[in-house]
C-alpha positions in Angstrom: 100.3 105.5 90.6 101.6 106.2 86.9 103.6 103.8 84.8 106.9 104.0 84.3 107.6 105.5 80.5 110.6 103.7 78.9 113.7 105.9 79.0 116.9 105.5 77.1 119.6 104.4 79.6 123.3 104.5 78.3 124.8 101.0 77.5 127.5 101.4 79.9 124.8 101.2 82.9 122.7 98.6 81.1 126.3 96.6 81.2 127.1 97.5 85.2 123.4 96.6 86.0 124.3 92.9 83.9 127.2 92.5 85.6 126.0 93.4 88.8 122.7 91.2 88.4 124.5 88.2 88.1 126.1 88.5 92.0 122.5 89.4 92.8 120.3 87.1 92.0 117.9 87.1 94.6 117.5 90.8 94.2 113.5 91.2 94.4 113.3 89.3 97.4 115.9 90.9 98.9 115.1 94.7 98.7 111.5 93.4 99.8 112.5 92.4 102.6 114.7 95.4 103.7 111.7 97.8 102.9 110.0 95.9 106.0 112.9 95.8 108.1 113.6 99.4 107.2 110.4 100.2 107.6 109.8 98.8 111.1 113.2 100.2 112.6 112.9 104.3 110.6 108.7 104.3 110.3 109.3 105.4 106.5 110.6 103.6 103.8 114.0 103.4 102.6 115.6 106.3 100.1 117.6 104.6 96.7 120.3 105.2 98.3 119.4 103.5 101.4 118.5 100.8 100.2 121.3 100.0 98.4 123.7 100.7 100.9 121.9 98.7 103.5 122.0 95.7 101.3 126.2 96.7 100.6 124.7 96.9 96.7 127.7 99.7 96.5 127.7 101.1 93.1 127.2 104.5 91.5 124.1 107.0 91.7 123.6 106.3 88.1 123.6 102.6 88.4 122.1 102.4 91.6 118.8 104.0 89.9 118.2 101.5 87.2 118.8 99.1 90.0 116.2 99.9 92.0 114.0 100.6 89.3 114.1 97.1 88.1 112.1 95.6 91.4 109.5 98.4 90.8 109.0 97.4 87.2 108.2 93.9 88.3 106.3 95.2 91.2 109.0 93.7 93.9 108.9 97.0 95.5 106.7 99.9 94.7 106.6 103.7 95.8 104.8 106.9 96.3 106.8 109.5 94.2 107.3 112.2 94.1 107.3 111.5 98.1 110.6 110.2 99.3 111.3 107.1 101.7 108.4 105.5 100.6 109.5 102.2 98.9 108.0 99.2 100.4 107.4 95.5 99.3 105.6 95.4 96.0 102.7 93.4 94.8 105.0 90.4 93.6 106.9 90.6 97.2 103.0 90.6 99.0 102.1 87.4 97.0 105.7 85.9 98.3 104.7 86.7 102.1 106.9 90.2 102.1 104.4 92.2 103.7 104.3 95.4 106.3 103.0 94.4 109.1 99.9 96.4 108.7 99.4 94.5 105.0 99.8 91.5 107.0 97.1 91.5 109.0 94.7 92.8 106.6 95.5 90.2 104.5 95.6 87.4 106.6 91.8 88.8 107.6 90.2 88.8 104.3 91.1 85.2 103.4 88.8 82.9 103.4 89.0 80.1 105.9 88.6 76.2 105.4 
């Protein structure tokens, strides 16, 4: 997977996302946790747009990217673009216990026991 290059966002998003941050505090967590859910009921990952919707995060198309690109920046959620519905939990989310099912069970059988 690439990096994501820095891009230059207008400040009138950069204020929405503020704003809209402050209602949404437990944001990472949260869109984690839908991926899986999502996941399990569709057998693909949530769209942007899903996934916003689905959590009622109702704001604009504009908005709604630099939303969602936040959790993949701090590896809450991660994707494999340019394939769509593909977001699922993140490296930060699999460290929390926001897992797919699949990552689950691998994980839980490389751990060492006591």
């Amino acid at each position: 997977m690439e990096r994501v290059q820095p891009q230059f966002v207008p400040k009138w998003i950069k204020n929405s996302y503020g704003e809209w941050k402050e209602a949404h505090p437990d944001r990472g967590p949260q869109a984690a946790e839908f991926t899986v859910a999502f996941r399990a009921e569709h057998g693909h990952g949530p769209s942007y747009n899903q996934l916003c919707s689905g959590l009622g995060w109702d704001v604009c198309r504009s908005v709604r990217s630099f939303i969602v690109r936040r959790p993949l920046s701090n590896e809450w959620l991660m994707e494999t673009s340019p394939v769509p519905w593909t977001l699922r939990p993140g490296v930060t989310a699999q460290a929390q216990g926001i897992a797919l099912p699949k990552a689950r069970t691998a994980a839980a059988a490389v751990r060492p026991g006591p």
